[in-house]
PyMOL Python script that loads the backbone (N, CA, C, O; Angstrom):
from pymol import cmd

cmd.read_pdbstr("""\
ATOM      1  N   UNK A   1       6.293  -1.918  16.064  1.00  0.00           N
ATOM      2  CA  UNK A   1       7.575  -2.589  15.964  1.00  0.00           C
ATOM      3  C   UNK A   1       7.448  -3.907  15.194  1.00  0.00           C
ATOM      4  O   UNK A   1       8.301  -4.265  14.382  1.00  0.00           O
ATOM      5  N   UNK A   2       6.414  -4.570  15.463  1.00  0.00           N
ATOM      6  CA  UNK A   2       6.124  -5.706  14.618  1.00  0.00           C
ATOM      7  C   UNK A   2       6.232  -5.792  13.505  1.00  0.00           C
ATOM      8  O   UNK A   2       7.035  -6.543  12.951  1.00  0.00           O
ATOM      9  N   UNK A   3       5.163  -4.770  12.740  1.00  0.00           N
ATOM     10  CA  UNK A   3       5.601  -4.159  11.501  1.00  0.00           C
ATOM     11  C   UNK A   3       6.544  -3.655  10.663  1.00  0.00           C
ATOM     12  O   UNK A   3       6.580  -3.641   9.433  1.00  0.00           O
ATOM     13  N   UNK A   4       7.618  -3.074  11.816  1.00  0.00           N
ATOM     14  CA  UNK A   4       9.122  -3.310  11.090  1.00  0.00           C
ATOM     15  C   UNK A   4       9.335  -4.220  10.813  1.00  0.00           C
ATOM     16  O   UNK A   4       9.771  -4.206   9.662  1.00  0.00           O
ATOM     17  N   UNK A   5       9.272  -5.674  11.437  1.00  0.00           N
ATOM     18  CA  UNK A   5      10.329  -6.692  11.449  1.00  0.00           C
ATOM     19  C   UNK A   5       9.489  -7.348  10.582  1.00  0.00           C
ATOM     20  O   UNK A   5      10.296  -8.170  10.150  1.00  0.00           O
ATOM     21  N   UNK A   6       8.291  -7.630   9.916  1.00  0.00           N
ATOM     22  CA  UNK A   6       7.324  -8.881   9.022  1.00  0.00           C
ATOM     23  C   UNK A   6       8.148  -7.412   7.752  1.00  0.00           C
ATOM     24  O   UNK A   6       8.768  -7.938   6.827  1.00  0.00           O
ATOM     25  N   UNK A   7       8.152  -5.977   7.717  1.00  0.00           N
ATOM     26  CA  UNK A   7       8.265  -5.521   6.613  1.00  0.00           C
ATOM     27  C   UNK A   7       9.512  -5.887   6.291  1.00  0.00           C
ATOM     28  O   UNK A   7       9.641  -6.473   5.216  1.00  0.00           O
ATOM     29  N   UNK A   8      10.589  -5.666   7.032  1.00  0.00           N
ATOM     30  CA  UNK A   8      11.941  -6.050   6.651  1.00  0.00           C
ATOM     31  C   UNK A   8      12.381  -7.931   6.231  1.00  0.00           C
ATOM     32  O   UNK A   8      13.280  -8.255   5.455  1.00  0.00           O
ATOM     33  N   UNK A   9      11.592  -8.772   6.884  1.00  0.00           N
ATOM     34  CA  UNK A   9      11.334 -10.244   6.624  1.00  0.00           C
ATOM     35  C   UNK A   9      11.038  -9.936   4.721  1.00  0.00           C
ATOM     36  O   UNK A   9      11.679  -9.974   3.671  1.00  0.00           O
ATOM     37  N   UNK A  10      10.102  -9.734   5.045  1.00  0.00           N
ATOM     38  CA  UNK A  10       9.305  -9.454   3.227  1.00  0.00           C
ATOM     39  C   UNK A  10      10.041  -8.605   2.400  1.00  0.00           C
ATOM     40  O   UNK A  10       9.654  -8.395   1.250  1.00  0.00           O
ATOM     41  N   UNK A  11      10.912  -8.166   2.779  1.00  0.00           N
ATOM     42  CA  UNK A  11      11.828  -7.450   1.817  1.00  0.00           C
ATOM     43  C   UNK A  11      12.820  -8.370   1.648  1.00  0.00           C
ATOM     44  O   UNK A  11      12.901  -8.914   0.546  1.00  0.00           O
ATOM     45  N   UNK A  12      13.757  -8.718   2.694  1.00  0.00           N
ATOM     46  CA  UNK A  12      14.606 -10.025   2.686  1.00  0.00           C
ATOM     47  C   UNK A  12      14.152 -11.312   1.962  1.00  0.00           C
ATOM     48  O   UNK A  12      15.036 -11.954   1.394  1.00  0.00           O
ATOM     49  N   UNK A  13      12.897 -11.762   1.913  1.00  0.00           N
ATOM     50  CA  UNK A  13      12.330 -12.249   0.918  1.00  0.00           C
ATOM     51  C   UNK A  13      12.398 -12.459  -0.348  1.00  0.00           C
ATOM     52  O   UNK A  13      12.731 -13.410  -1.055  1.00  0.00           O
ATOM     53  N   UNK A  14      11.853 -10.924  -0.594  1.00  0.00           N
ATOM     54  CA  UNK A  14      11.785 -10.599  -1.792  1.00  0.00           C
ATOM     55  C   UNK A  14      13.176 -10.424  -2.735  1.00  0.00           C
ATOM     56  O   UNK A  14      13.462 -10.729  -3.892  1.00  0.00           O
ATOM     57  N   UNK A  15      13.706  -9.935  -1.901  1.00  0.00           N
ATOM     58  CA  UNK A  15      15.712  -9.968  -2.450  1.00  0.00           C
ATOM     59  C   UNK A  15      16.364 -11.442  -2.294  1.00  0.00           C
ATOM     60  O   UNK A  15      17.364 -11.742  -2.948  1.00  0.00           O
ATOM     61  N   UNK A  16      15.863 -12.178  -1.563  1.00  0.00           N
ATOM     62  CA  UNK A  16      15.658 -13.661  -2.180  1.00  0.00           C
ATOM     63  C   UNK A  16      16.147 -14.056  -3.316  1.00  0.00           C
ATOM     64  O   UNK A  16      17.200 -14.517  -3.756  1.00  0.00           O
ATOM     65  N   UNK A  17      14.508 -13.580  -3.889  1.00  0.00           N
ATOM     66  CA  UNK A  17      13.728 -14.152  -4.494  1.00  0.00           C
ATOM     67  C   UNK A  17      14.502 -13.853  -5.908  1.00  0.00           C
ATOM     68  O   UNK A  17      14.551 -14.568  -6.909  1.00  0.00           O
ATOM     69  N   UNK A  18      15.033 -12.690  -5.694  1.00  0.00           N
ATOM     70  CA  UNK A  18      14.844 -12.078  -6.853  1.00  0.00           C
ATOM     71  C   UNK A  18      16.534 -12.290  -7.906  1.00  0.00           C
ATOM     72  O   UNK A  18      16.853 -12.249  -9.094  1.00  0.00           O
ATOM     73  N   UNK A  19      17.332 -12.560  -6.341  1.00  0.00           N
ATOM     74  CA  UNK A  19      18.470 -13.071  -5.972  1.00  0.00           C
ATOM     75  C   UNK A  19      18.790 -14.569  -7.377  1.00  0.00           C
ATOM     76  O   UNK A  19      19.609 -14.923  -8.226  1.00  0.00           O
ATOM     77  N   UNK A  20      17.648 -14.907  -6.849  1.00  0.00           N
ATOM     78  CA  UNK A  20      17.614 -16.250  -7.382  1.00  0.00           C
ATOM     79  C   UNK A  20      17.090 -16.572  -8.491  1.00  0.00           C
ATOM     80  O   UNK A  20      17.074 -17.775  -8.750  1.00  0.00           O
ATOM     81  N   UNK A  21      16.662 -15.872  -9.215  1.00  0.00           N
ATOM     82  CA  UNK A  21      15.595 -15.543 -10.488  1.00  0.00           C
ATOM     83  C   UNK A  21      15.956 -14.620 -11.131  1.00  0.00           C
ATOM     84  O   UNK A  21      15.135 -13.766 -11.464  1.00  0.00           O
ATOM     85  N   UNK A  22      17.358 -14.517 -11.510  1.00  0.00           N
ATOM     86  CA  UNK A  22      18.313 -13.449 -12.112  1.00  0.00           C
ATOM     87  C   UNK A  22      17.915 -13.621 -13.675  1.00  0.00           C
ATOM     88  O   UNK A  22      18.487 -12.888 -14.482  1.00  0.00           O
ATOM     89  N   UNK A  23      17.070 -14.453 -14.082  1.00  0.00           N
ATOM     90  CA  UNK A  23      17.384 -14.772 -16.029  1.00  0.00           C
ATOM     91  C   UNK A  23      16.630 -13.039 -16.473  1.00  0.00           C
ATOM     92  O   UNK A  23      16.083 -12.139 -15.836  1.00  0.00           O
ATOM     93  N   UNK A  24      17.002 -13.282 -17.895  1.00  0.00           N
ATOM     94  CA  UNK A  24      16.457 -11.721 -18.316  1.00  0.00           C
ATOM     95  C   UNK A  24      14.721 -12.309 -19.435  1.00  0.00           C
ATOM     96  O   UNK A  24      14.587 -13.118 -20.353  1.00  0.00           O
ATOM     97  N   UNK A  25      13.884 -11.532 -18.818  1.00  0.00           N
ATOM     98  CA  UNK A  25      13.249 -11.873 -19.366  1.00  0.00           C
ATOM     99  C   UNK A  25      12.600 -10.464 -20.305  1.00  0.00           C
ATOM    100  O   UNK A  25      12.862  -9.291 -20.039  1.00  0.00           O
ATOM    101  N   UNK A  26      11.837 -10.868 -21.276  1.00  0.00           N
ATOM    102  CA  UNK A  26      11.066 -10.155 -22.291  1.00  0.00           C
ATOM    103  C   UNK A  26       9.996  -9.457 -21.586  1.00  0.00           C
ATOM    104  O   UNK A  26       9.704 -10.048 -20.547  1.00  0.00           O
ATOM    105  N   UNK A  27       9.456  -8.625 -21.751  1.00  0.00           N
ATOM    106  CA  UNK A  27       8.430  -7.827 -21.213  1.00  0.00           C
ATOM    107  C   UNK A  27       7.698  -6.873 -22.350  1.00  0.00           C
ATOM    108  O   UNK A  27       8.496  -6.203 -23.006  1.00  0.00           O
ATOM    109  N   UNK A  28       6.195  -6.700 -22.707  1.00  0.00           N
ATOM    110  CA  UNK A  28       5.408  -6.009 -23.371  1.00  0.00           C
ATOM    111  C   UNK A  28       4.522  -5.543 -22.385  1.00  0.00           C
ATOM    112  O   UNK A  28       4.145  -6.197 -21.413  1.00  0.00           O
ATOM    113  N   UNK A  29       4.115  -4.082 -22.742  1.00  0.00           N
ATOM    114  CA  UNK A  29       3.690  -2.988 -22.171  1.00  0.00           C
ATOM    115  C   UNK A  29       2.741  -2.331 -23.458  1.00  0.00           C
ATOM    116  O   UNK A  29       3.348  -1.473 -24.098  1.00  0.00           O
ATOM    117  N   UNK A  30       1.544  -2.577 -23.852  1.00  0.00           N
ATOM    118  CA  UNK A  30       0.921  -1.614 -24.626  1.00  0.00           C
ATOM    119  C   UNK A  30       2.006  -1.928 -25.914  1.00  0.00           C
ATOM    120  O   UNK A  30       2.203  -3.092 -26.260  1.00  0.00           O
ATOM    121  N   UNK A  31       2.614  -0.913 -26.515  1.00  0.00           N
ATOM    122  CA  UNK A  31       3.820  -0.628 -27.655  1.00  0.00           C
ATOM    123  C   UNK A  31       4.870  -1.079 -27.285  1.00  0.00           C
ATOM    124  O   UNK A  31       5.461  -1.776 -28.110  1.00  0.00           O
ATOM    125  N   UNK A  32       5.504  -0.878 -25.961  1.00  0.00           N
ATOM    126  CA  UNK A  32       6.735  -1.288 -25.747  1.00  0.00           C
ATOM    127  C   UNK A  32       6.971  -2.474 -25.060  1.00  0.00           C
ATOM    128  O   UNK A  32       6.295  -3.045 -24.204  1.00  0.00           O
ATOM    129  N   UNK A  33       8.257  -2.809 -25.675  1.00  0.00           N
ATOM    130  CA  UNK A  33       8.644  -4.141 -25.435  1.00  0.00           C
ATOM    131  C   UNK A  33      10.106  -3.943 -25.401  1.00  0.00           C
ATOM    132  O   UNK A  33      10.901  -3.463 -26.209  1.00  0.00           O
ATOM    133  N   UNK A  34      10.237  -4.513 -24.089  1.00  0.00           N
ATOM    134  CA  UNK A  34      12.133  -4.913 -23.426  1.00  0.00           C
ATOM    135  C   UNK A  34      12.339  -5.692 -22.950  1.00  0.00           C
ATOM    136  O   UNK A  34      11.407  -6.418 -22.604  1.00  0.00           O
ATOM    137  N   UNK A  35      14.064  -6.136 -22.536  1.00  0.00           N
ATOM    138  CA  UNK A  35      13.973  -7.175 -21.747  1.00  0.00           C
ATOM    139  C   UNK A  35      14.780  -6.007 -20.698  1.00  0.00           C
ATOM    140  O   UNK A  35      15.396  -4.942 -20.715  1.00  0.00           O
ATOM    141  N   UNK A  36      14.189  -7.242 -19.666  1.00  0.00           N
ATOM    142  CA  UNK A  36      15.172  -6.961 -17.846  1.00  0.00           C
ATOM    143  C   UNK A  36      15.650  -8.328 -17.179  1.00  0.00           C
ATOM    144  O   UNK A  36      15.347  -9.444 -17.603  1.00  0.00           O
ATOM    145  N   UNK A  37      16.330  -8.101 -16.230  1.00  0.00           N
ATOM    146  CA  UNK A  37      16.450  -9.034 -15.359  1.00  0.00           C
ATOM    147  C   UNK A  37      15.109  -9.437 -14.336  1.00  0.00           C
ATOM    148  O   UNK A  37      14.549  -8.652 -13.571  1.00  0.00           O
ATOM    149  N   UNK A  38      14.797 -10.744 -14.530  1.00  0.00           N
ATOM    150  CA  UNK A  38      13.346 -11.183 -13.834  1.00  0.00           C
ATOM    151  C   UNK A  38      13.771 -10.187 -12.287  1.00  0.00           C
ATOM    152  O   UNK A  38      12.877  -9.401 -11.974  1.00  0.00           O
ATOM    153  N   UNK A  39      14.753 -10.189 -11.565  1.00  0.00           N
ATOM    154  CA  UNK A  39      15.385  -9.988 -10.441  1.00  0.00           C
ATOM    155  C   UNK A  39      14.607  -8.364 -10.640  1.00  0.00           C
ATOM    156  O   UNK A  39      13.632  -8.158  -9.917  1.00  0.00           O
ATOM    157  N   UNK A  40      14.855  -7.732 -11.187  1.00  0.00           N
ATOM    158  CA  UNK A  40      14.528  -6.448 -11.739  1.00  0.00           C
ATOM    159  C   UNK A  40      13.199  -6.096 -11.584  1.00  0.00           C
ATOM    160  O   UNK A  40      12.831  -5.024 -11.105  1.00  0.00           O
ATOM    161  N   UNK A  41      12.365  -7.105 -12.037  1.00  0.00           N
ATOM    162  CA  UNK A  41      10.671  -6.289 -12.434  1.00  0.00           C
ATOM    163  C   UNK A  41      10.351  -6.970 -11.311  1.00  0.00           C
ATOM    164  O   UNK A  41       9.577  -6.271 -10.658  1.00  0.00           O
ATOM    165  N   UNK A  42      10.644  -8.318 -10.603  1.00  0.00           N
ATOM    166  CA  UNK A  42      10.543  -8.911  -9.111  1.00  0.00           C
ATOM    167  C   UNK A  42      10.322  -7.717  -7.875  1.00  0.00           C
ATOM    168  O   UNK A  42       9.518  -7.440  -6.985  1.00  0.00           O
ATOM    169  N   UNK A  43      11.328  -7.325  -8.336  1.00  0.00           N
ATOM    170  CA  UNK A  43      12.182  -5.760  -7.261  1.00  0.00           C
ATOM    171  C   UNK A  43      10.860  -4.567  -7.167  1.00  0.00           C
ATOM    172  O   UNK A  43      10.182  -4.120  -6.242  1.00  0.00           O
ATOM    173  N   UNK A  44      10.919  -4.336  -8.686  1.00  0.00           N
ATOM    174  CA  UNK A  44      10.083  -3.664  -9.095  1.00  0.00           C
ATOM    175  C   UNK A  44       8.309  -3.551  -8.813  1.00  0.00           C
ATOM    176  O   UNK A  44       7.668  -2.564  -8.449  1.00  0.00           O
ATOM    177  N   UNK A  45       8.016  -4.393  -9.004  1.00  0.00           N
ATOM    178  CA  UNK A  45       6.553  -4.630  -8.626  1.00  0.00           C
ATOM    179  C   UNK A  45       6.151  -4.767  -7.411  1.00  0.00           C
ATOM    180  O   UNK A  45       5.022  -4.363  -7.134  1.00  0.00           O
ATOM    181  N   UNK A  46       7.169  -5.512  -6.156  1.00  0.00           N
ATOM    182  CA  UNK A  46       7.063  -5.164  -4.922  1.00  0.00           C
ATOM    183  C   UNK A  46       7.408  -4.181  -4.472  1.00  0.00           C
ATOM    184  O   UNK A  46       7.353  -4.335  -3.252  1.00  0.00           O
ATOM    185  N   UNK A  47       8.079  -2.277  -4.920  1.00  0.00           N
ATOM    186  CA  UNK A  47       8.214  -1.817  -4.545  1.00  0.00           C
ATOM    187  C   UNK A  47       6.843  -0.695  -4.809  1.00  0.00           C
ATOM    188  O   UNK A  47       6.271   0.172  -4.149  1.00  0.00           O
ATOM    189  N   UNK A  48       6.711  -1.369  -6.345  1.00  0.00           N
ATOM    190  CA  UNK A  48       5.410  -0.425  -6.517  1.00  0.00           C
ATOM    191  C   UNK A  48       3.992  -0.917  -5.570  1.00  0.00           C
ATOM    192  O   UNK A  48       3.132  -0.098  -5.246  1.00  0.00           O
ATOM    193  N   UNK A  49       3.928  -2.228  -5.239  1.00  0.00           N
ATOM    194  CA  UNK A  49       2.968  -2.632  -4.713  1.00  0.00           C
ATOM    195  C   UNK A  49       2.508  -1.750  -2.881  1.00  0.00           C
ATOM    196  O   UNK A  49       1.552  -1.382  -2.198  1.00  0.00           O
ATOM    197  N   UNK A  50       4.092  -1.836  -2.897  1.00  0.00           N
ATOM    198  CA  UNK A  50       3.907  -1.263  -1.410  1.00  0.00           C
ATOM    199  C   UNK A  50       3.850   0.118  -1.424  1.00  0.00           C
ATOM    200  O   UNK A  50       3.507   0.526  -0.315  1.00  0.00           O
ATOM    201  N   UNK A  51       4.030   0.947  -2.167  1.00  0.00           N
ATOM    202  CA  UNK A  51       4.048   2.520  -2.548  1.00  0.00           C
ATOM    203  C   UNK A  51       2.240   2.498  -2.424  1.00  0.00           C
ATOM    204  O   UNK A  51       1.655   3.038  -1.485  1.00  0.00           O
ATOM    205  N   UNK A  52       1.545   1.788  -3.530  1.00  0.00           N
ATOM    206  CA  UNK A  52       0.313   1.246  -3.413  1.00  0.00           C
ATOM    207  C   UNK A  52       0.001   1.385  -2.397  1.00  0.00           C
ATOM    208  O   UNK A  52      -0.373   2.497  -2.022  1.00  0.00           O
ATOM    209  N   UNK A  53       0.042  -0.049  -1.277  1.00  0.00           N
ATOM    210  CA  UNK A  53      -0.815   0.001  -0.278  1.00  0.00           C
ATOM    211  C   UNK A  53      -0.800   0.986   1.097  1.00  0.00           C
ATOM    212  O   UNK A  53      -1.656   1.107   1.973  1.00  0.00           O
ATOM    213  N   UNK A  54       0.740   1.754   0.907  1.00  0.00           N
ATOM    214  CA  UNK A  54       1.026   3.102   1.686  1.00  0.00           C
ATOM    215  C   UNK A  54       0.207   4.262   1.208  1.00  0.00           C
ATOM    216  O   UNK A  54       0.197   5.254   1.937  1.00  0.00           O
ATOM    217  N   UNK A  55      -0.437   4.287   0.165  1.00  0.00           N
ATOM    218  CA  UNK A  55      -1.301   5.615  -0.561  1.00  0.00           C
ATOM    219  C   UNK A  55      -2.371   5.212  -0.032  1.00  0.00           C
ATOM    220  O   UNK A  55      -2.924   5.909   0.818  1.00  0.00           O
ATOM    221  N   UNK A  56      -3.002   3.732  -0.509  1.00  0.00           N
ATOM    222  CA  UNK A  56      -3.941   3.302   0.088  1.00  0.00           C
ATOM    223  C   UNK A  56      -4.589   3.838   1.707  1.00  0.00           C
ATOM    224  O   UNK A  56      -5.553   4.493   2.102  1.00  0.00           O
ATOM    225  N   UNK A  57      -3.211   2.990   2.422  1.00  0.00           N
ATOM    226  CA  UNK A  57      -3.263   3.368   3.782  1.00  0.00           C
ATOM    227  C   UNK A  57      -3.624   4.663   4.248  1.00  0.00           C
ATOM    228  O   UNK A  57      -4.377   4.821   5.208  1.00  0.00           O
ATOM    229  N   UNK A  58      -2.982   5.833   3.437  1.00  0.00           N
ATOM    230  CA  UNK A  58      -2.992   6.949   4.077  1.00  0.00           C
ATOM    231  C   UNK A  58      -4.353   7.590   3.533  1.00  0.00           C
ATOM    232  O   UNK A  58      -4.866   8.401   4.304  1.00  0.00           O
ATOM    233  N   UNK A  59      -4.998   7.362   2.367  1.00  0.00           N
ATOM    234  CA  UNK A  59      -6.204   7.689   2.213  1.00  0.00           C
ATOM    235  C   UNK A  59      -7.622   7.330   3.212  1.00  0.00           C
ATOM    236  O   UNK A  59      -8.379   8.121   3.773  1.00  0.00           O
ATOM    237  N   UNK A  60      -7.637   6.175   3.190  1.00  0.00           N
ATOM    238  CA  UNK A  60      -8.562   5.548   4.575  1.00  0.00           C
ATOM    239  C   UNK A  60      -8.626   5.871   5.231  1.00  0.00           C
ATOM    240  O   UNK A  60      -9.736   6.142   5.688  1.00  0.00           O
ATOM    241  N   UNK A  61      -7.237   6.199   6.027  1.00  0.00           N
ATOM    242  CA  UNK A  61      -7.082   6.760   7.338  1.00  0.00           C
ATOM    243  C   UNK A  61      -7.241   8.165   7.346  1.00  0.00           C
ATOM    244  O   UNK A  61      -7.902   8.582   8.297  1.00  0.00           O
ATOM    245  N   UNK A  62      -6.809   9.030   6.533  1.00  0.00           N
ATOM    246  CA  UNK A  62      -7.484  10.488   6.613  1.00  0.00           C
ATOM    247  C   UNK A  62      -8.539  10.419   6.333  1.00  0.00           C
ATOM    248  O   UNK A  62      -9.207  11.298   6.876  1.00  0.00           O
ATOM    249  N   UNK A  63      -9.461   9.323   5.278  1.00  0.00           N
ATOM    250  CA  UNK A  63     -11.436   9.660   5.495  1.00  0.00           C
ATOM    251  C   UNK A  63     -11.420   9.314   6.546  1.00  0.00           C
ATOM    252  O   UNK A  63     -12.115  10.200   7.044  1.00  0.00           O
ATOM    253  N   UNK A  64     -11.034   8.374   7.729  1.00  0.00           N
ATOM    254  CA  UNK A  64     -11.849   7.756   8.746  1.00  0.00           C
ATOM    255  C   UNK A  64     -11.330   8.711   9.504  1.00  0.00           C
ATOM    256  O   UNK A  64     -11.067   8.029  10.495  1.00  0.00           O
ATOM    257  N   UNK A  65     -10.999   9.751   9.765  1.00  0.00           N
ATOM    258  CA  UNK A  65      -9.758  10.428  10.926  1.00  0.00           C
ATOM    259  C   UNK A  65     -11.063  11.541  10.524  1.00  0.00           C
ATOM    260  O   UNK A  65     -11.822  11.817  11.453  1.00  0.00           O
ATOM    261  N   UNK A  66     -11.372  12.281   8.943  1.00  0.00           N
ATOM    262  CA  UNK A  66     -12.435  13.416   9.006  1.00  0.00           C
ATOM    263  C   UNK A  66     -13.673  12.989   9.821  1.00  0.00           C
ATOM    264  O   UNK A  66     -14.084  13.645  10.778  1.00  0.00           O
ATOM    265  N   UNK A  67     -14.260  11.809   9.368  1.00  0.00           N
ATOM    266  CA  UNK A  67     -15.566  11.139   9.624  1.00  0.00           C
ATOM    267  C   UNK A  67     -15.745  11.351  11.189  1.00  0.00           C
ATOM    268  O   UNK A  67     -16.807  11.604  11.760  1.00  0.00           O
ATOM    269  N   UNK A  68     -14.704  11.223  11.669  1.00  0.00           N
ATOM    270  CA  UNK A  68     -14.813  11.390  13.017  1.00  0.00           C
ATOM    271  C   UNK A  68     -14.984  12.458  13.967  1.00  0.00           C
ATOM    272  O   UNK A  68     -15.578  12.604  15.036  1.00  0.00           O
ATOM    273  N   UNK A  69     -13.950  13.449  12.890  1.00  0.00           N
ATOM    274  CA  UNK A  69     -14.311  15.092  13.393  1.00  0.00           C
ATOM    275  C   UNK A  69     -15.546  15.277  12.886  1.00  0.00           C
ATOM    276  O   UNK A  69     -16.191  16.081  13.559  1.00  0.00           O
ATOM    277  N   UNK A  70     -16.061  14.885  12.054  1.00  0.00           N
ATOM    278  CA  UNK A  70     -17.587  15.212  11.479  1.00  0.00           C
ATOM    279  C   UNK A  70     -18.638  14.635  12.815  1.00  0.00           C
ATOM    280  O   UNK A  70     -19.461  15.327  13.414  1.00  0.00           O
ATOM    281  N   UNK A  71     -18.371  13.382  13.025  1.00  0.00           N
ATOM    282  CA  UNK A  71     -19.212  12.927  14.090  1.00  0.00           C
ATOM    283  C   UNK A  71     -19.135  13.960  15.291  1.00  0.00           C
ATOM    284  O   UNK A  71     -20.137  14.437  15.822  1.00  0.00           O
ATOM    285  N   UNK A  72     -17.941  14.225  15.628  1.00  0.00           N
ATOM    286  CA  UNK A  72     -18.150  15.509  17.401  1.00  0.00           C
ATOM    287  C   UNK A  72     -18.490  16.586  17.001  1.00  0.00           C
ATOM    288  O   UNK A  72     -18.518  17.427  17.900  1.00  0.00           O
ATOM    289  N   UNK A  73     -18.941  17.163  15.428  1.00  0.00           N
ATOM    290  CA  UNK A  73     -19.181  17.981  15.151  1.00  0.00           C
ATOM    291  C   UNK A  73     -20.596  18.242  15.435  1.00  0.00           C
ATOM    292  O   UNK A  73     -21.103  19.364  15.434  1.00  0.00           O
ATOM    293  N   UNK A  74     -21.226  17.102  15.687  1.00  0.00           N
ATOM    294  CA  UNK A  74     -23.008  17.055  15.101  1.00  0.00           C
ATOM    295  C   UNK A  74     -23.476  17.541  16.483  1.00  0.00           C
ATOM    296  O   UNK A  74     -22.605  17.146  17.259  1.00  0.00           O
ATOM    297  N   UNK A  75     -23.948  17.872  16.830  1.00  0.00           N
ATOM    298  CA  UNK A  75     -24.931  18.410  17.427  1.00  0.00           C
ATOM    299  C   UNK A  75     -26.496  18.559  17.914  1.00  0.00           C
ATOM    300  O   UNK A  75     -27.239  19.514  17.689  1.00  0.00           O
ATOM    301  N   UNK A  76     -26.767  17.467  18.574  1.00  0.00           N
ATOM    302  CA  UNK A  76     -28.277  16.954  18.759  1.00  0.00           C
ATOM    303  C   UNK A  76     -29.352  18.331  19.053  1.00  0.00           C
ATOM    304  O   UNK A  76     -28.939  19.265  19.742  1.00  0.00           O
ATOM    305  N   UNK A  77     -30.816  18.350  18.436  1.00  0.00           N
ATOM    306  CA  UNK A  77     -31.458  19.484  19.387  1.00  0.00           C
ATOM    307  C   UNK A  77     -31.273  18.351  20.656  1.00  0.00           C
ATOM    308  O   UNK A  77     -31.039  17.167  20.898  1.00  0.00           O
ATOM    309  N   UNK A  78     -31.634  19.973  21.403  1.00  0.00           N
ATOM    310  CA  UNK A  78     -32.428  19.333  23.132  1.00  0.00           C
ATOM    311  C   UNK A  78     -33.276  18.643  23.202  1.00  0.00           C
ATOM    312  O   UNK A  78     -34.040  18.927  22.279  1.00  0.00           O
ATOM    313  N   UNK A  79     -33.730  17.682  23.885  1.00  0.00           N
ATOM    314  CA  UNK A  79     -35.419  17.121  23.586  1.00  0.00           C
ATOM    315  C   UNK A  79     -36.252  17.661  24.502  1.00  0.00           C
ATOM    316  O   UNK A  79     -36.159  17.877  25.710  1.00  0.00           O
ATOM    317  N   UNK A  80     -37.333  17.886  23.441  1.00  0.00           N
ATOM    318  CA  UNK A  80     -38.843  18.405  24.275  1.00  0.00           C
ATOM    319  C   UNK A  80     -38.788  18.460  25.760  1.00  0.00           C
ATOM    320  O   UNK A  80     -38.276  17.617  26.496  1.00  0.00           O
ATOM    321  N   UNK A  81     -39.585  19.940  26.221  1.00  0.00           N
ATOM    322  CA  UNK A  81     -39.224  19.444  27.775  1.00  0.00           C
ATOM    323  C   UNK A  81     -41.320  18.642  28.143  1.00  0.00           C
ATOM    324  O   UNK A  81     -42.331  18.563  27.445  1.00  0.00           O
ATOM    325  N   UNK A  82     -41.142  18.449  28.854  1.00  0.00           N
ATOM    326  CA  UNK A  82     -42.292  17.571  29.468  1.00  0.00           C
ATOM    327  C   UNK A  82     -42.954  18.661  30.093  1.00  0.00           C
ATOM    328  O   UNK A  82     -42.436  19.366  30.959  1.00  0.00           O
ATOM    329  N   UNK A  83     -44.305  18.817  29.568  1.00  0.00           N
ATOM    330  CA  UNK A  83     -45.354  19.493  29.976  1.00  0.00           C
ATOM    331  C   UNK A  83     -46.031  19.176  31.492  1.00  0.00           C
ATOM    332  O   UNK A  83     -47.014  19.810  31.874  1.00  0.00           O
TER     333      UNK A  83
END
""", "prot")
cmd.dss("prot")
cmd.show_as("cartoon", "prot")
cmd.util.cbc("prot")
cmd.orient("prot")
């Protein structure tokens, strides 16, 4: 629940921000070159950022989620019995 409310804070933020930083600016990419509203690529880059760290997230967590079935998988020998 926490995490709703700091994600929705940081979005409110960010629409702020972006609110407020309406000029259009120039942008180059490799060959291409446009303009947008700063408000725009603002928007933009925090939505890609978090798409990001949600791929992120979900990768980690499915290696660490296998690693684990791998661990109850293993299987010790018995040890030696005592002569």
């Amino acid at each position: 629940m926490t995490t709703v409310i700091v994600l929705l804070i940081l979005i409110f933020l960010v629409a702020i921000f972006s609110v407020q930083n309406a000029v259009p600016v120039s942008i180059t990419f490799f060959f291409w070159r446009f303009e947008a509203s700063l408000a725009i690529i603002v928007f933009l880059s925090a939505i890609c950022g978090l798409i990001a760290g949600v791929i992120m997230a979900m990768l980690i967590r499915k290696k660490s989620k296998g690693q684990k079935e791998e661990k109850s998988q293993i299987q010790f020998p018995d040890p030696p019995a005592n002569l």
